[in-house]
N, C-alpha and C positions, 0 to 999 in steps of 0.2 A: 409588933414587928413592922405594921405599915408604916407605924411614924416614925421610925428608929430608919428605915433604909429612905422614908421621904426626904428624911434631915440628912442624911448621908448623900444622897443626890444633890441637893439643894446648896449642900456643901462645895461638892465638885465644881458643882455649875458656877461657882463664885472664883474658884482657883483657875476657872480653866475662862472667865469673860475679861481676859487680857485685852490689851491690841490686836486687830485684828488687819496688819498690815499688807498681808501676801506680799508676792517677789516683790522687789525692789523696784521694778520697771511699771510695773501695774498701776496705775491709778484710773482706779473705776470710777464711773462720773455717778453713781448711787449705789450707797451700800447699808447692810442693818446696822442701825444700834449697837454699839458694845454687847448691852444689858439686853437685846434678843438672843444672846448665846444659851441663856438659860432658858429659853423655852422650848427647848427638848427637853431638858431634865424635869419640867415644870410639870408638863405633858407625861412624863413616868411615871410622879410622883403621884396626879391626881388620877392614872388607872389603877395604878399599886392601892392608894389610900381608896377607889370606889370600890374595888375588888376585896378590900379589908370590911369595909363596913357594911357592903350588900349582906342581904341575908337569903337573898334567892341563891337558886343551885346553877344559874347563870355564872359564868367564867366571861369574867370581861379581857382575859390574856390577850387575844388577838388585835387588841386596840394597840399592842408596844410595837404593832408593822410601820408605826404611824412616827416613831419619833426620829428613825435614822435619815427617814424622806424629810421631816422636818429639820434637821441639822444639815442637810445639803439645801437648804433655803436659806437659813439666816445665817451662814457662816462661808467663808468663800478659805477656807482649811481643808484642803482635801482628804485630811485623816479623819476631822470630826466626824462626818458620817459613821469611819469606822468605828472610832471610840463609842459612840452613841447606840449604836448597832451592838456591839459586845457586852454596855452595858443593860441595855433592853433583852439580851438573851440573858444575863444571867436572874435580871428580873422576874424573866418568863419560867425558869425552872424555878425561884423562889415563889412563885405564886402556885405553879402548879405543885410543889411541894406540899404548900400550906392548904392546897385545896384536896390535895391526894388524887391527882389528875396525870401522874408522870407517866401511867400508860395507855393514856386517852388519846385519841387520834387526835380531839386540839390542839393538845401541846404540841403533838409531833408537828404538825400543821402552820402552827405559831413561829415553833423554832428554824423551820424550813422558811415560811415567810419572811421572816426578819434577817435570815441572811440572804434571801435574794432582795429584795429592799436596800440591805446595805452595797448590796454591791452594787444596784444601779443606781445606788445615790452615791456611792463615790466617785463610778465612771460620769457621772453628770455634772458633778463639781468638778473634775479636773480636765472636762470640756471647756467647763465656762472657765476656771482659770486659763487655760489658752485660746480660746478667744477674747479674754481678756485681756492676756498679752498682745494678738494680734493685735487689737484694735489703740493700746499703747503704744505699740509700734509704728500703726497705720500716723493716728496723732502727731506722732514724734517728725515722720518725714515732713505731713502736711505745715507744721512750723517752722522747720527748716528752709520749709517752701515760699513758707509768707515772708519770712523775714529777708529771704535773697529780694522777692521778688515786690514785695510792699516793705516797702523799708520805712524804717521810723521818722518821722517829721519832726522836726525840731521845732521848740517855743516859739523863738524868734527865727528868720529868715531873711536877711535884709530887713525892710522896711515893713513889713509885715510880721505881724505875733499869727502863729497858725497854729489849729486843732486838727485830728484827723478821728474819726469815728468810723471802724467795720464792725457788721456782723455779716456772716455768710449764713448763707439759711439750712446748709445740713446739719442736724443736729449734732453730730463729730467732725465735722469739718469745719477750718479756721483760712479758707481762702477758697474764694468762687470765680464770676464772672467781673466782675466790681474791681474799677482799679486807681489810683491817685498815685499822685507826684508833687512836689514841691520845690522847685531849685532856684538857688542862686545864681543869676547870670550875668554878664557884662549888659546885659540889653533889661537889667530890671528881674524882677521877681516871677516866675516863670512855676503855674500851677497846670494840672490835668485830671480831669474825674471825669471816669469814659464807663461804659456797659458794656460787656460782649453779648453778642446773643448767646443765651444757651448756655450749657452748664459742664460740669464734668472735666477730665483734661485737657479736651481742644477748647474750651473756653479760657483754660489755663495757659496756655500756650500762646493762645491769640492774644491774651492781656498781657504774656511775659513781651513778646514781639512789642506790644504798642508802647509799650512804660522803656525798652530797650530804647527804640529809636527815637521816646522821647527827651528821654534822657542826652543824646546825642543833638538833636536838633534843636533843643532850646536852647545848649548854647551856641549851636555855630549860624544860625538862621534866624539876622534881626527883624525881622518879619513875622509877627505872629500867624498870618494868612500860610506864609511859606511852611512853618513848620505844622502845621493842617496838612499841607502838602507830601511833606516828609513821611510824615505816617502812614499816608494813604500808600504810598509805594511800599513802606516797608511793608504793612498792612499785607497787601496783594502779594507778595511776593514772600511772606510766611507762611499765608494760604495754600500754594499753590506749590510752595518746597514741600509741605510738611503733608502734602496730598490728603486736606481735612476731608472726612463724606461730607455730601450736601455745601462744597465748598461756595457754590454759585450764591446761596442765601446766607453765607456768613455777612454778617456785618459788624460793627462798633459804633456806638452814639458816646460824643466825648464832646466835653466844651474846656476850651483851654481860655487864659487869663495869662497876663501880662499885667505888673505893678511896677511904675519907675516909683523912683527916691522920691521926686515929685507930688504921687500919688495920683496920677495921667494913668490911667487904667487902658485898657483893650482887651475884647473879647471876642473870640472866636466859639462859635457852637455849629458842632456837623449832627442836628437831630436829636439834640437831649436838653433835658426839661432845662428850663429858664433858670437861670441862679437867681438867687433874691437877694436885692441890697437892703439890707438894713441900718438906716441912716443915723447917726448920732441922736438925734432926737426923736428914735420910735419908729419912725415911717419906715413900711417897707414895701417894693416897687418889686419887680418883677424884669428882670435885663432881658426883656424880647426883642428880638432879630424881628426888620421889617421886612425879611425876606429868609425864606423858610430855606435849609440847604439838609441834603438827606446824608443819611450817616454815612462813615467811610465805607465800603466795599460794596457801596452799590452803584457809583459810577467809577468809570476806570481811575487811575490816577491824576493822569494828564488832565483830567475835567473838574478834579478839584479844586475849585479855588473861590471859595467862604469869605462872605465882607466882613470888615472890623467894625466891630461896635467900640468905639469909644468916650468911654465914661469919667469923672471925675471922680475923687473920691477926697472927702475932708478928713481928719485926724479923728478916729475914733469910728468913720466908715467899717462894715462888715459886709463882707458877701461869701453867700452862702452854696459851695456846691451841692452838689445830691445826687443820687441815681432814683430811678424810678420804684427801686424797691423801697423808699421813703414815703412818696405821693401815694403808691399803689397799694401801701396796705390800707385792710379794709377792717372795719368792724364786724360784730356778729349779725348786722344789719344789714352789710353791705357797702356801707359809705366808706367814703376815701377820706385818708388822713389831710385831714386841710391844713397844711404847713406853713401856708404863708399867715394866717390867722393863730396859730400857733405860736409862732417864732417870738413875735413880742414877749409874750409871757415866759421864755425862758431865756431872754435875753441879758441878764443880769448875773455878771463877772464876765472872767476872761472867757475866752476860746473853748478852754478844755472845761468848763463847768457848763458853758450855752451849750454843746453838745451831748454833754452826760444827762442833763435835761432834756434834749429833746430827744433823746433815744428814749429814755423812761418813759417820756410823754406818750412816744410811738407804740410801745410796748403796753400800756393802760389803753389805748386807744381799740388796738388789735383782738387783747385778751387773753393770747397764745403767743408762741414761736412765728417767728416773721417769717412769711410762704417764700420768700425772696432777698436773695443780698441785697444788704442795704450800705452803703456808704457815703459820710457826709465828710466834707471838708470846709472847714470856715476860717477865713484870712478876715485878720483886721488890718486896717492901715495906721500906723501905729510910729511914725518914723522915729529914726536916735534923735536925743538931742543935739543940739549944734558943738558943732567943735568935737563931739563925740562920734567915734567910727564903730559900726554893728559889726561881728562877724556874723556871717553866713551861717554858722552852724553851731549853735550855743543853746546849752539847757536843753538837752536832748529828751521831750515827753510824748507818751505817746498813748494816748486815748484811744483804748481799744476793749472789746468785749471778748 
């Protein structure tokens, strides 16, 4: 009789380890196996089959409390509990049948157990199914988020072939503090990768502000130092509408670039790591300012105004932006990701594969999930050929995790 109802479960378990999709909207970031469906049934079969072959006056029945808690584990069905549950009682009166126990207080005991068991493992599964929707939903706005507010970078951009690589560092979040730009202007090729401080929506908001006004100022302000300027006002005057707490210590570290047709570079940095040139032939340098200027919102606006660094760049030149959540992940050791000794070795192809490389590289380095947004941006200089005109917005790729 054990092995006649063990095959008869074992059976089930096979008709019922479908897909296991739940709502349409849901996609859970880890879920079981198919083939853990059967392990409630699996679990009935081997107390039914110990209960058959013990020879003690031991009742192993109370162990079937165990398999409807088990079916609200590996299965996100808010019925299967039940079904598991109804099957484990009918089990529990076939044992105690076979055992001649139907009016022993374990049974009674067992069959009372296993429907309170079912019930709070139903109510537990269709918890976690809706917070499982919550959090598809929460996902959903935050991509609608990124995509207004980090827009895709195209291949080519003028004279420049460009990459863009984010990760934000909450594990279900897909946009942080971390922000970039890329635009086509009349005044040359016009890039941005800035940090806010700080995290959550007013660092949201602060990044929507700065990428807003840059967007605006890169075209209308041939002046790279000027549109430093721009920011800083708009900067200040987002702050101080949008009444952030702790508005006095908000700041932004962003270093903006300039690319003419030419390949006559300019760069402006208000307080954020050095971008690193990586020169056609391997060498890479370090673009440090010989004079140090602090991020925007910590002098007034009117007091902004940041020297140009102006650099050359030959055909096949790369520079590399970053934020600090690249340099500042650490190992299990402690040490800082050393990026500029790095970069060589993953230098090799375009834009969108040096980056996929060195995120990988960052990630082996670290060992875990990065404590910190990270985002890199890398422009080559790349110009059309002659007689041939680029448009500005072609082959639209976008290097993201």
């Amino acid at each position: 009789m054990g092995k006649l109802i063990a095959t008869w479960t074992s059976s089930a378990a096979g008709r019922l380890a479908g897909p296991d999709r739940g709502p349409a909207t849901v996609r859970p970031t880890g879920t079981w196996p198919r083939t853990a469906l059967a392990l409630p049934f699996i679990g009935m079969a081997l107390v039914i089959g110990l209960d058959y072959l013990s020879t003690l006056e031991v009742t192993v029945e109370p162990a079937l409390t165990a398999v409807p808690a088990l079916a609200a584990i590996v299965s996100r069905r808010v019925w299967y509990p039940i079904l598991t549950g109804l099957m484990a009682e009918a089990a529990a009166f076939v044992m105690a049948a076979y055992n001649n126990v139907l009016g022993e207080s374990v049974h009674s005991a067992t069959v009372f157990a296993i429907a309170l068991v079912t019930a709070i493992s139903w109510v537990s599964a269709t918890l976690r199914v809706r917070q499982e929707q919550a959090l598809a939903d929460a996902q959903l706005v935050a991509e609608i988020a990124r995509r207004v507010l980090l827009r895709s970078v195209p291949d080519r951009v003028g004279s420049v072939r460009a990459a863009v690589h984010y990760a934000a560092a909450a594990a279900h979040a897909r946009i942080g503090g971390d922000l970039y730009e890329v635009v086509n202007t009349r005044h040359g090729v016009r890039a941005v990768v800035g940090d806010v401080r700080g995290k959550g929506l007013n660092a949201v908001e602060t990044a929507a502000a700065v990428l807003g006004a840059f967007r605006e100022a890169a075209h209308q302000e041939p002046a790279l130092d000027r549109v430093a300027g721009w920011l800083a006002v708009s900067l200040d005057r987002a702050l101080h509408e949008n009444d952030h707490p702790g508005v006095e210590e908000e700041f932004v570290t962003l270093v903006l670039i300039g690319v003419g047709p030419d390949g006559a570079a300019e760069i402006v940095n208000c307080g954020h790591p050095a971008p690193l040139l990586l020169t056609a032939d391997g060498t890479v340098r370090a673009l440090e300012l010989a004079e140090t200027v602090p991020p925007l919102g910590v002098l007034d606006p009117e007091l902004v105004a940041p020297p140009v660094q102006r650099v050359p760049f030959a055909p096949g030149d790369r520079v590399l932006l970053y934020t600090d959540g690249v340099i500042e992940a650490r190992d299990r050791a402690g040490r800082f990701y050393p990026l500029a000794e790095r970069l060589p070795g993953c230098a090799e192809g375009g834009p969108v594969d040096v980056l996929r490389r060195l995120h990988e590289d960052v990630v082996r380095h670290v060992g875990r999930q990065l404590g910190d947004d990270a985002a890199m941006l890398l422009l080559q200089y790349e110009p059309a050929p002659a007689g041939g005109q680029q448009l500005p917005h072609q082959n639209v790729h976008l290097a993201r995790q």
